[in-house]
N, C-alpha and C positions, 0 to 999 in steps of 0.2 A: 779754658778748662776750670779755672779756679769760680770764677761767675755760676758755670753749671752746676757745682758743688754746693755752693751757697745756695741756690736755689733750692736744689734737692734735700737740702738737711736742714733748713726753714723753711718750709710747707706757709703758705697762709688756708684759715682756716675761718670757715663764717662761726658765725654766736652760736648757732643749734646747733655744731657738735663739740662734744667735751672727751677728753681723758681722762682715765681713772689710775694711779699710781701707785702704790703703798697706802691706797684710801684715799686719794685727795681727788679733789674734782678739780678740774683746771678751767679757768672761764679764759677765752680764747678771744684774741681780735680777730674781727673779723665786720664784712661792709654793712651798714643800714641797710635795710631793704624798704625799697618804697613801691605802692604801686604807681599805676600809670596815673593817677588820678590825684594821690600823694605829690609826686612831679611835678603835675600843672598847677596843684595849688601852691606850692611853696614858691615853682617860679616865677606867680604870677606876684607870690605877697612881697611888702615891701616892711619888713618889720625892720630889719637889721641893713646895713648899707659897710659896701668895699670897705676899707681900711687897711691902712701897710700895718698897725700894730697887730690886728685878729689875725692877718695873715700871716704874719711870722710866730703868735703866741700859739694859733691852731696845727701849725705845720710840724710842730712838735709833741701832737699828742699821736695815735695807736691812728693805722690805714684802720679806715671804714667807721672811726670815731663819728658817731647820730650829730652833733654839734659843727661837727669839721664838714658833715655831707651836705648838712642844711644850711651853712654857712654858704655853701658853693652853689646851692641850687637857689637860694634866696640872694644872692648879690650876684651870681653871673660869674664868680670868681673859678681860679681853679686849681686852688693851691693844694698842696699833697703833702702826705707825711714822710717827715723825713726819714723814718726811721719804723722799719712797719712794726714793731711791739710796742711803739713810743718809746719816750726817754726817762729813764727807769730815777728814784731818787738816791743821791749820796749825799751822806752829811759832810758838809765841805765842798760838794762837790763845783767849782764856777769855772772851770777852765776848758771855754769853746775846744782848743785844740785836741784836747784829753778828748771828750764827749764823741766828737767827729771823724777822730785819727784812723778809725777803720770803716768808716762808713762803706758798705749796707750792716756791717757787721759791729756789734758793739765790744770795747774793751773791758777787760776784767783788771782789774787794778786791788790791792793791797791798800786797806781806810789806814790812814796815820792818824786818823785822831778818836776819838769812842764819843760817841753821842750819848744823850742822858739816859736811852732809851734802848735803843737796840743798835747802833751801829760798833764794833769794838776796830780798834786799831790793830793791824794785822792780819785779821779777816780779809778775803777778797770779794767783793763785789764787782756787777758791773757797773762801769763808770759812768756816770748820769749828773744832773745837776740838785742843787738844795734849793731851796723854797726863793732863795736870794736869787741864784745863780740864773734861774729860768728867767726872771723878771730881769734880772740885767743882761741876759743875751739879749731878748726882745728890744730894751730900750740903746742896746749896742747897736741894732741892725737897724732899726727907725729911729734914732732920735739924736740932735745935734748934739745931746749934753749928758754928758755921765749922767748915770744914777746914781745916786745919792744915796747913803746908807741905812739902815731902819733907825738907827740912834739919830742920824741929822734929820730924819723924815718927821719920826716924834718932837723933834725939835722944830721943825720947820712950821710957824705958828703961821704964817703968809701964806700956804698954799694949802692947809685943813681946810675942812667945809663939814656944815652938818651933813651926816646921811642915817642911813634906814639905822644904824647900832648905836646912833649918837648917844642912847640912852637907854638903859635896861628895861626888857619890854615895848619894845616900839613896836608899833604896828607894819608890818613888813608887808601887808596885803595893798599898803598904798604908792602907787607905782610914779606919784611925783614924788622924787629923791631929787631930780635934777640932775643924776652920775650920766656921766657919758663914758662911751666904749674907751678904756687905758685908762680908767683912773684906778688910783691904787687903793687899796687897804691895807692898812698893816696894826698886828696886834700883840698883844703881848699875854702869854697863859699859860708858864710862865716863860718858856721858851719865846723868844719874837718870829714870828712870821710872816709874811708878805703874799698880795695876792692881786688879781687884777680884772677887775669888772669888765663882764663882756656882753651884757645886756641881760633880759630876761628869757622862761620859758616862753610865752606867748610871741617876744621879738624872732624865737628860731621857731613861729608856727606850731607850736604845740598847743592843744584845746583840750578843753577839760572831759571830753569825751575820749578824746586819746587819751591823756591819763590821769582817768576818776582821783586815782589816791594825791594825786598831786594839784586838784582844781582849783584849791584857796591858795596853790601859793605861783600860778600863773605868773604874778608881777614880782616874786620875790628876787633880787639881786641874784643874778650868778657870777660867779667868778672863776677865774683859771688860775691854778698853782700847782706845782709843785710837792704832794704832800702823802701823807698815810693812806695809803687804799689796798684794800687785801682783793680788792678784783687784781689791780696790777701787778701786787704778790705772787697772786695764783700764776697770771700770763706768764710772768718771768720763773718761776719755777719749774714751769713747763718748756721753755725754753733752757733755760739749764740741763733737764735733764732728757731731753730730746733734739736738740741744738746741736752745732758743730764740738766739736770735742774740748778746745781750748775753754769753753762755758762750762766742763763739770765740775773746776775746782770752785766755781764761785758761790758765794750766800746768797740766802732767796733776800732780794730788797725788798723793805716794806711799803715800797708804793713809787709812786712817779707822776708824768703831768697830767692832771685832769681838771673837770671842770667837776663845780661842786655848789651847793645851794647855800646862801649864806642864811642860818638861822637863828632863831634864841638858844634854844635849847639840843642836844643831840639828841635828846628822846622822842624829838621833834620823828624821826625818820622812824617808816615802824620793821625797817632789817637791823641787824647787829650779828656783826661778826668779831670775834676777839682771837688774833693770832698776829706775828712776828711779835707779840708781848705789848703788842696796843691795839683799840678799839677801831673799828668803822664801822660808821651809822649810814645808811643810806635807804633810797630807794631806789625801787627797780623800773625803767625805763621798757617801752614794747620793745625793742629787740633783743633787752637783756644786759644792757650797759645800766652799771652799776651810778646812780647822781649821788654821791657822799655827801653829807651835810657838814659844815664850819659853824661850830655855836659860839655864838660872840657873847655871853653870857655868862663864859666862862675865861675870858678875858679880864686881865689886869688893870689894863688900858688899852685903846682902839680909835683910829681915825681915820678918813676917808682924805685921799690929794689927791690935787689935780698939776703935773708937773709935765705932762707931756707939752712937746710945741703946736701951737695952733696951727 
């Protein structure tokens, strides 16, 4: 009885339709749609290949995420989300048990600590991970060796390498970097944050005919984190106030885990949205998934490792 319940008061819901609430428009998860033609080609391309890291770093973004579909249809894979709104951001947030303890249904939990920005202590949110937290479940569940902190990381002068931000203004249209899938980045502006290379647009099949505004930056790094997105504002607001009951005390979270284009500049992207009291810059993707941009440009300091095991 309780499973039916959940079902019925979490609806899933594709990208073309939206809700409107007190004025807000709510961008909704919902599946990629491909055609028949779409299919054969991506199952045929061989851009991107299996991996235990993509597959656990993917399994935690929103059912029907364009990246998680074409991940699956281009390696054969067939991993799923675990959590169909994805897993929303907390500052502080790193403790698997917390995150998971009511899975399919997510916890609402009281922040003990106030972030610089918008999270206060005492406030409820739902319980999700921080920029850290995501990246060290992934290397929890694939990897023999602790992750390492961003202060030991910036320290860790043996496992840097140059890549595309090594230097302000780099050319990011050139797709020798040398990164391979789990390497990390981590930056400093001024808050540190953490993030994890999961190949390019053109590696998940995408062409510059599919999307024009995005042509020149085919080869640009992408990455998955943890981080500010007012698309995943919006989903979780909408689930707050249409969701099972124990969800109305909670705060709308400013974002959660996506994938994101690493750029120079934020102006780089030509959308901008300004709400929970910070920026997203993004483009917009064909079925309506938000790609936010990361400008390393606006970093303090920034490096690229490689610390996963071979």
């Amino acid at each position: 009885m309780l499973l039916c319940l959940c079902i019925f008061l979490a609806p899933q819901f594709s990208r073309s339709e939206t809700r409107t609430a007190n004025g807000a428009l709510y961008r909704l998860p919902g599946p990629a749609e491909f055609t028949e033609e779409e299919v054969s080609r991506l199952k045929a391309y061989k851009g991107i290949h299996a991996d235990p890291v993509l597959d656990a770093a993917f399994s935690l973004l929103e059912e029907g995420n364009p990246f998680l579909e074409r991940y699956n249809l281009i390696t054969g894979s067939a991993v799923n989300a675990r959590m169909a709104y994805g897993i929303p951001f907390l500052w502080g947030g790193r403790a698997e048990n917390h995150v998971f303890a009511k899975e399919p249904d997510y916890v609402v939990q009281a922040a003990w600590t106030n972030s610089r920005i918008y999270y206060r202590a005492g406030n409820k949110y739902m319980y999700g991970f921080d920029c850290y937290g995501f990246i060290e479940w992934v290397w929890k569940h694939t990897q023999p060796a602790a992750l390492p902190t961003i202060e030991e990381l910036f320290r860790a002068k043996g496992r840097q390498f140059p890549g595309p931000s090594a230097e302000k203004g780099a050319k990011y249209t050139d797709p020798d970097y040398g990164l391979q899938a789990g390497d990390l980045f981590v930056m400093e502006h001024p808050g540190k944050h953490i993030a994890m290379y999961i190949g390019t647009l053109r590696m998940f099949g995408y062409t510059a005919e599919e999307i024009p505004a995005l042509a020149g930056e085919l080869d640009t790094p992408l990455i998955i984190h943890s981080t500010v997105n007012g698309s995943i504002a919006d989903r979780f607001e909408y689930l707050i106030a249409n969701g099972i009951p124990k969800y109305r005390v909670a705060t709308v979270t400013d974002g959660g885990v996506c994938v994101s284009l690493l750029c120079d500049r934020a102006e780089t992207a030509p959308m901008h949205v300004f709400q929970q009291k910070q920026d997203t810059y993004y483009y917009l993707l064909p079925d309506g998934t938000w790609l936010t941009v990361l400008p390393v440009q606006e970093a303090v300091q920034s490096c690229w490792l490689r610390i996963r095991a071979e």
